[in-house]
C-alpha positions in Angstrom: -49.4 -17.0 -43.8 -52.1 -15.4 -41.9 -52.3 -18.4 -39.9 -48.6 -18.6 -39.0 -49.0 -14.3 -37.8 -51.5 -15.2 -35.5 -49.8 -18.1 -34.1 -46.6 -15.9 -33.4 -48.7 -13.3 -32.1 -50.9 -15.7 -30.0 -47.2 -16.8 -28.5 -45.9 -13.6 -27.9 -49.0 -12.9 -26.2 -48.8 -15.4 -24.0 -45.0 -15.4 -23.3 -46.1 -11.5 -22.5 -48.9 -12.7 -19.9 -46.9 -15.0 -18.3 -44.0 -12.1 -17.9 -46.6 -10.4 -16.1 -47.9 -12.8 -14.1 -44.3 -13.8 -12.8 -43.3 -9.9 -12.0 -46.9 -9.9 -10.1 -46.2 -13.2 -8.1 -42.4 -12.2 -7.6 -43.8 -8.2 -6.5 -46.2 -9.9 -4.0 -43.1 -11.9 -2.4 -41.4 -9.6 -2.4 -43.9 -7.1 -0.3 -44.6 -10.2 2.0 -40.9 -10.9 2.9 -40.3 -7.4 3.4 -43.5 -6.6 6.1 -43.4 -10.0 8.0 -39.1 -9.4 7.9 -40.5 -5.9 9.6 -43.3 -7.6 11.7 -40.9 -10.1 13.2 -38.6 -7.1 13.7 -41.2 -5.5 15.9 -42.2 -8.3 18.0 -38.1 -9.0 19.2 -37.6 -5.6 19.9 -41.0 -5.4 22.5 -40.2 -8.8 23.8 -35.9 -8.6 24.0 -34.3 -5.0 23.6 -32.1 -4.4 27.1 -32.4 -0.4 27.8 -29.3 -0.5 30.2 -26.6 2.0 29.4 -22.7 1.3 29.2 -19.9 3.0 27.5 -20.6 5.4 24.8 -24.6 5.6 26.3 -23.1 6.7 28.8 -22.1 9.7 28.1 -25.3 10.4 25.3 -27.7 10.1 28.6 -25.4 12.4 30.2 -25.4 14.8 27.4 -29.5 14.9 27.5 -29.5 15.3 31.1 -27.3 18.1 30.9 -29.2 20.0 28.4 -32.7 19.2 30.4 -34.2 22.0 32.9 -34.2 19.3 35.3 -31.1 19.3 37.6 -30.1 16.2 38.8 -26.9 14.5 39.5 -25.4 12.9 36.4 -25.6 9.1 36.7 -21.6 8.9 37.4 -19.7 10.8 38.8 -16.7 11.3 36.0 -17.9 11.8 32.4 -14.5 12.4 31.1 -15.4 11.6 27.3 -18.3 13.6 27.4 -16.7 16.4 26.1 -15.4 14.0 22.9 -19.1 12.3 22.2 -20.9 14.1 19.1 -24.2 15.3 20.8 -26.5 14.8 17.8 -27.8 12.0 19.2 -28.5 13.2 22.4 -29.9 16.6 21.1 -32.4 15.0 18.5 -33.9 13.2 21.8 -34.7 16.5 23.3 -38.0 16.2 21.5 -39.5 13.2 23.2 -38.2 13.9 26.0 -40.2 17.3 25.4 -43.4 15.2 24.5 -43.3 12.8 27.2 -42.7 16.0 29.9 -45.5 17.2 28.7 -48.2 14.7 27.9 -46.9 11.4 29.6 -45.5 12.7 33.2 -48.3 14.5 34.7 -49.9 11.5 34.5 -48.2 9.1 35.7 -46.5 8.5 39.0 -42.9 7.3 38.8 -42.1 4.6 40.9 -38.5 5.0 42.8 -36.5 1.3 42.9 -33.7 1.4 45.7 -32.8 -2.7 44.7 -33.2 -4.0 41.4 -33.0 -7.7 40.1 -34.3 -8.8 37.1 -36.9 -11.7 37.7 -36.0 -12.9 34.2 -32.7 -12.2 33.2 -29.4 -12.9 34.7 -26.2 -11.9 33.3 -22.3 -12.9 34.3 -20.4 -9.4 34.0 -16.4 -9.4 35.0 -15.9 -6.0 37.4 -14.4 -4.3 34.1 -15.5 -4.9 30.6 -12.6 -5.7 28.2 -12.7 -2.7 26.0 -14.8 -0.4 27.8 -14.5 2.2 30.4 -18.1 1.1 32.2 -19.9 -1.5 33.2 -23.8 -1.8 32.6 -26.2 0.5 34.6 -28.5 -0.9 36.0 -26.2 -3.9 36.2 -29.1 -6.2 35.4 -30.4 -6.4 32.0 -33.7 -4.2 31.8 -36.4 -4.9 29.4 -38.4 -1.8 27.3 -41.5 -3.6 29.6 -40.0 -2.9 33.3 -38.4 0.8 32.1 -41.9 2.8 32.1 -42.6 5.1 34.9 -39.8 3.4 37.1 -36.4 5.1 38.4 -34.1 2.6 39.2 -31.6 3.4 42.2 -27.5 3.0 41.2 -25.9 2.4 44.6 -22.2 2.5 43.1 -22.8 6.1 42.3 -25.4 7.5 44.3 -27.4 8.5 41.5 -30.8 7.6 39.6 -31.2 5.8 36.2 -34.0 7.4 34.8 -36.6 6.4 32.9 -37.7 9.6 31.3 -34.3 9.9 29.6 -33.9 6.7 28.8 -36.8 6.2 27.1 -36.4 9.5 25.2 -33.3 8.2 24.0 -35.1 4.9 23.0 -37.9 6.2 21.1 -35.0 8.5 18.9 -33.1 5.3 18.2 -36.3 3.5 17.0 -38.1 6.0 15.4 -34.9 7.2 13.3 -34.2 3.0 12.3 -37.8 2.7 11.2 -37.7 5.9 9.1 -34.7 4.6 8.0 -36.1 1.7 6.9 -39.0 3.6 5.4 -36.3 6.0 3.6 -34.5 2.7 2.1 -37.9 1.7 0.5 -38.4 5.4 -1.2 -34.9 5.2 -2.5 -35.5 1.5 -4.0 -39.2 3.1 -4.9 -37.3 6.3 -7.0 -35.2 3.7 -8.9 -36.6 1.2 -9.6 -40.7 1.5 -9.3 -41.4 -1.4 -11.3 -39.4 -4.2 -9.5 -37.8 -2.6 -6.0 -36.5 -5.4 -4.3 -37.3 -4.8 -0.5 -36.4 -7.7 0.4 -32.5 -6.1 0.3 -33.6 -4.1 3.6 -33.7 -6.7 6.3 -31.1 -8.7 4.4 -29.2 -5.8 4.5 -29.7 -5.8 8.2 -29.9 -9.2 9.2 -26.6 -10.0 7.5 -24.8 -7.4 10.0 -24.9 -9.2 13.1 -23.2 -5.7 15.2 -26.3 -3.6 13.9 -28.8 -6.5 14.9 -26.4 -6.1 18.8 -27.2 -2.7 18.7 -30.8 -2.9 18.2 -31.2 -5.7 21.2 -28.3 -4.7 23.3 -27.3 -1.2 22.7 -30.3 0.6 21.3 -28.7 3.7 23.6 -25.9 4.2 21.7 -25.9 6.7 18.4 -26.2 3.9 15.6 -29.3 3.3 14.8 -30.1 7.0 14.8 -27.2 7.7 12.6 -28.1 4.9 10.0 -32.0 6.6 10.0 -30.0 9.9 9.5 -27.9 8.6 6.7 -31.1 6.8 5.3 -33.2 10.1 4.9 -30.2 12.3 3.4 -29.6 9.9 0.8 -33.5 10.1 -0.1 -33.6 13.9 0.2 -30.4 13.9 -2.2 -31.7 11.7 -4.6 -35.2 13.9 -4.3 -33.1 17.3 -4.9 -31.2 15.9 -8.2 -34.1 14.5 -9.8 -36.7 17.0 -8.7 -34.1 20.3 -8.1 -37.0 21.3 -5.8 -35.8 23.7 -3.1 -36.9 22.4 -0.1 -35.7 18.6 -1.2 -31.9 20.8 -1.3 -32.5 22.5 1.8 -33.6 19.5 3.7 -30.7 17.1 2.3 -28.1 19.5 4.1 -29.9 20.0 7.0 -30.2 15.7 7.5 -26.3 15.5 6.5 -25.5 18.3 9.1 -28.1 16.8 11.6 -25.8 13.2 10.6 -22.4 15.3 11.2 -24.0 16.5 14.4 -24.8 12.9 15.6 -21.9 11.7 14.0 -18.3 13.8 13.3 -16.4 11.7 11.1 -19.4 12.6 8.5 -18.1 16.0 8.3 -15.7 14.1 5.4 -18.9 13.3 3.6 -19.8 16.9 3.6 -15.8 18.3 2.2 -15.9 16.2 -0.4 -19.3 16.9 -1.4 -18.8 20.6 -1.4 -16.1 20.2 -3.1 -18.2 18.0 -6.1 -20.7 21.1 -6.0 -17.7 23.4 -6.9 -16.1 21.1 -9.3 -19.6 20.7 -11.4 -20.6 24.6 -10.4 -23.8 23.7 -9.1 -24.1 26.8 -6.8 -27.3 27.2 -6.5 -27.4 23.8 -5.4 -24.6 24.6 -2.9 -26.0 27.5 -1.4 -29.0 25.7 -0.6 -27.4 22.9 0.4 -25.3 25.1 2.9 -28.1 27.1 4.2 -29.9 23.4 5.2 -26.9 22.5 7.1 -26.3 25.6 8.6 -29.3 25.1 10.9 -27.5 22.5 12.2 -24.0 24.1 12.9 -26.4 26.8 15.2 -27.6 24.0 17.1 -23.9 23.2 17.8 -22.7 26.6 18.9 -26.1 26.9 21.1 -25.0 23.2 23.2 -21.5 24.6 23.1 -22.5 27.7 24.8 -25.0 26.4 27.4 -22.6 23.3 28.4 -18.7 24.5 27.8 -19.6 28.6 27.4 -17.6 29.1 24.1 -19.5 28.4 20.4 -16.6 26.4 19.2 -15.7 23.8 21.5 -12.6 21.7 20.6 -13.0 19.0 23.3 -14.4 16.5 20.6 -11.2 16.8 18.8 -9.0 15.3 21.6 -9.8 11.6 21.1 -7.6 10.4 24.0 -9.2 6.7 23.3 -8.3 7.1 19.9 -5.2 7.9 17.7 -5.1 8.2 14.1 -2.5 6.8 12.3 -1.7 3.7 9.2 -1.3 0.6 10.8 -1.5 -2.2 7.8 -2.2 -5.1 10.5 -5.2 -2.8 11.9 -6.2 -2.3 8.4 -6.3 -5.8 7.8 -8.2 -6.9 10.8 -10.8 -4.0 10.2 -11.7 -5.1 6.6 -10.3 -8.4 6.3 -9.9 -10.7 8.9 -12.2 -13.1 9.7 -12.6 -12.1 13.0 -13.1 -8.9 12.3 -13.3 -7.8 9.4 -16.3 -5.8 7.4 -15.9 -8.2 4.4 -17.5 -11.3 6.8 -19.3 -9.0 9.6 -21.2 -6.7 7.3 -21.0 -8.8 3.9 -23.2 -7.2 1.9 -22.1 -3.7 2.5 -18.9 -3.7 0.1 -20.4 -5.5 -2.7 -23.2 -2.5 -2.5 -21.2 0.1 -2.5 -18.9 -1.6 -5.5 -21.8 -1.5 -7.4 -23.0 1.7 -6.3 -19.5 3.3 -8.1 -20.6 1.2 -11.0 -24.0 3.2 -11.6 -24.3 6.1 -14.2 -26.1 8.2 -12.1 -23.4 10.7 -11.0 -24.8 11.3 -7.0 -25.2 8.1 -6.5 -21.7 7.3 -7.5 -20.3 10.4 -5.8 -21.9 8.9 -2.8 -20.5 5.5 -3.4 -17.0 7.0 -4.0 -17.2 8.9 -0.6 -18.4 6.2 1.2 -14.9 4.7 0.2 -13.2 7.6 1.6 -15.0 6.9 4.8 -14.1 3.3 5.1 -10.6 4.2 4.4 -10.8 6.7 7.1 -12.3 4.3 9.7 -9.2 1.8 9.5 -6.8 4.6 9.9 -8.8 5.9 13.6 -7.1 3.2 16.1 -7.8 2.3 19.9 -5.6 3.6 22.4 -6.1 -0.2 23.6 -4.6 -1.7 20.9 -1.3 -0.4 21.9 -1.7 -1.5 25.3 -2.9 -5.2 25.0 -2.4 -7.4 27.6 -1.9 -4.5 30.2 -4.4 -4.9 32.4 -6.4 -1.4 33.0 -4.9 1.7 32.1 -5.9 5.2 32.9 -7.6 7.8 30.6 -8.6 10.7 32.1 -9.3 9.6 36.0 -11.9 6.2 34.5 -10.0 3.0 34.2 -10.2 1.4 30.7 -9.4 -2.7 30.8 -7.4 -3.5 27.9 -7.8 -6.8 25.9 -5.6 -9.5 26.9 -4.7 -10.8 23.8 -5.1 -10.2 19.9 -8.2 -12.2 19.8 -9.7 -10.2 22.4 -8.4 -6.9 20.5 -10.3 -8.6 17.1 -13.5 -8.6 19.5 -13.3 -5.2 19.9 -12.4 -4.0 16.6 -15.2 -5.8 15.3 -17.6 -4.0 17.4 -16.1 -0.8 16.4 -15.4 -0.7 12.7 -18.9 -2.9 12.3 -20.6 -0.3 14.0 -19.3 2.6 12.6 -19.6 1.6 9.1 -23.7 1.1 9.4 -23.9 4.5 8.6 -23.0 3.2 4.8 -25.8 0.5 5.0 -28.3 2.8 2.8 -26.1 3.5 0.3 -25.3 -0.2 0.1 -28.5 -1.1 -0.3 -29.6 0.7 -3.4 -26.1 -0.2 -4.6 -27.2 -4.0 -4.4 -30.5 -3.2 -6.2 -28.3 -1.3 -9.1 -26.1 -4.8 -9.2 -28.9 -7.3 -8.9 -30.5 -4.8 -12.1 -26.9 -6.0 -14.3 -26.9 -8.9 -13.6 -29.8 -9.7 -14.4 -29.6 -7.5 -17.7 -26.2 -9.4 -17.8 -27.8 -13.3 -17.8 -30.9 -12.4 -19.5 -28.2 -11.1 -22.6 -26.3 -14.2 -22.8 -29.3 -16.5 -22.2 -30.6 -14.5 -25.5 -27.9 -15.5 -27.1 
């Protein structure tokens, strides 16, 4: 008998080791995916990411130039949606552009281009771009290598593309997706300590080829800052639940109102969240919470004042280039469609947030739940444009806006849009995807027991 104890033990033992040698080996490759995924990540930005700005950057390197001491002429000549951009973005880069005034300028000499070609890059551009109200400025690509210290003449409008403010607005963009990042790891980290799957980050990513665009091709525009944004408030959050720490509540409001700020539609995210504070009389978590995003809603009225003269400014309400309404063919081709649709353009974001719903930890399916709301909400905000297609150019407010000529030109478009907007859900898709890969795992490892 004593024999057959110690052979059962003996097995157990070793069936143990070898548990723990697997975790170890699967840990370690996990780690190495997830910092050569990063690496890699690195290197293509340095070597590929185009600075130019078109469209929505724009009118968020107007914004900063506006709100600089400096006083030069805005790099076009109408910024009609201006007025309709959330300024978060362009607020948040105030602070490089601060550091760079101070310890980058004075010693450096900027170099003034009056013609500008790229030596390596050459890029066929119609005169209008379906879908957009601007063409590219410079109009050839620019590389983050041939931006520093150089101003680069735009004949068209008289004006100067800057690179001061254009790299401000590119440091913001990459250091808020690399704190993202960072943020996604924590949350993972808070979990799941043992086994946190990192490799769900750059899959995450990868898998959404509109937020890979925007880090190559559009790094100007308010994405990746608002994905970094949404990264850190759902860190904070989970920090303030587990820990009910002050500061953790404080700074989770002021990162969601900082995320409103940047980007409006948010402001959902913030109703229904109150409104779960109230239901579950959490006030002290409330008032907290409020206090945090207060800070933000001063920095508001203080842009307000200094750019329109009023502390409420209802400009960013109009939405000429976009009407709400419930279109079910819209709806499709936002979700569905394979053209389109988040379901084949962001794949692994539903799935996350399903599972997210699925979780027992009641913020984290709050969170899940309004991230529904917000998805929902995204397929009901519709293109002026897609009442228009085929039409050639039309009109919105003195810049001419070219129109898709046909519905597989429109599905172009809303794939850029709706893929874009939803990357602010990308973090809470990804800890959603570790809770599923966690059941069904539990789930196999049940019936294999069986």
């Amino acid at each position: 008998m004593n024999i057959r104890l110690t052979i059962m033990v003996g097995n157990m033992t070793h069936k143990f080791d070898k548990k723990i040698y697997t975790s170890r080996i699967l840990n370690l490759l996990d780690y190495i995916l997830f910092f050569v995924s990063i690496g890699i990540l690195i290197v293509l930005i340095a070597t590929s990411t185009k600075v130019n700005v078109a469209a929505d950057s724009v009118d968020y390197y107007a914004i900063l130039q506006s709100v600089t001491p400096a006083k030069e002429k805005p790099i076009v000549r109408n910024l009609h949606f201006v007025e309709q951009r959330s300024p978060g973005y362009s607020l948040l880069s105030l602070i490089p552009y601060s550091l760079l005034t101070v310890l980058v300028e004075p010693f450096v000499t900027t170099e003034k281009i009056s013609e500008y070609v790229s030596p390596e890059l050459t890029i066929k551009r119609t005169e209008k771009t379906v879908g957009s109200e601007m063409t590219m400025l410079p109009p050839q690509p620019l590389l983050i290598k041939d931006l520093f210290f150089k101003d680069f003449y735009i004949p068209t409008e008289s004006s100067w593309y800057q690179w001061k403010l254009a790299l401000s607005l590119l440091l913001t963009s990459f250091f808020f997706l690399f704190i993202g990042i960072w943020a996604n790891a924590k949350v993972l980290k808070l979990y799941y300590p043992t086994y946190k799957c990192l490799f769900i980050i750059p899959a995450a990513l990868v898998t959404a080829p509109i937020f890979m665009k925007n880090i190559f091709d559009l790094p100007l525009y308010a994405t990746l800052t608002s994905y970094g944004l949404a990264s850190l408030f759902l860190l904070f959050t989970c920090l303030s639940f587990r820990s009910n720490k002050t500061w953790h509540i404080i700074s989770s409001g002021l990162i969601l109102g900082l995320l409103v700020l940047t980007r409006l539609e948010l402001s959902i995210l913030v109703i229904l969240l109150i409104g779960y504070f109230l239901f579950t009389k959490k006030i002290r978590f409330l008032v907290l919470f409020s206090l945090g995003g207060l800070v933000a809603f001063i920095i508001l009225v203080i842009y307000n004042i200094s750019l329109f003269g009023v502390p409420l400014h209802l400009g960013i309400l109009r939405g000429d280039i976009n009407t709400l309404g419930l279109n079910w063919r819209y709806i499709f081709e936002n979700l569905i469609h394979p053209e389109s649709g988040v379901l084949f353009w962001t794949p692994l974001l539903v799935p996350g947030l399903i599972f997210l719903v699925t979780t027992n930890d009641s913020i984290l399916k709050v969170i899940g739940l309004c991230s529904f709301v917000l998805l929902i909400f995204y397929t009901l905000r519709i293109p002026i444009m897609y009442y228009h297609i085929g039409q050639g150019v039309i009109d919105i407010g003195g810049i001419p806006v070219t129109v898709p000529e046909t519905p597989a030109q429109m599905r172009e478009l809303i794939r850029s849009d709706i893929n874009r907007y939803v990357c602010v859900l990308i973090p809470f898709s990804i800890i959603g995807l570790r809770i599923g890969i966690h059941k069904i795992y539990n789930l196999l490892e049940t019936n294999y027991a069986k």
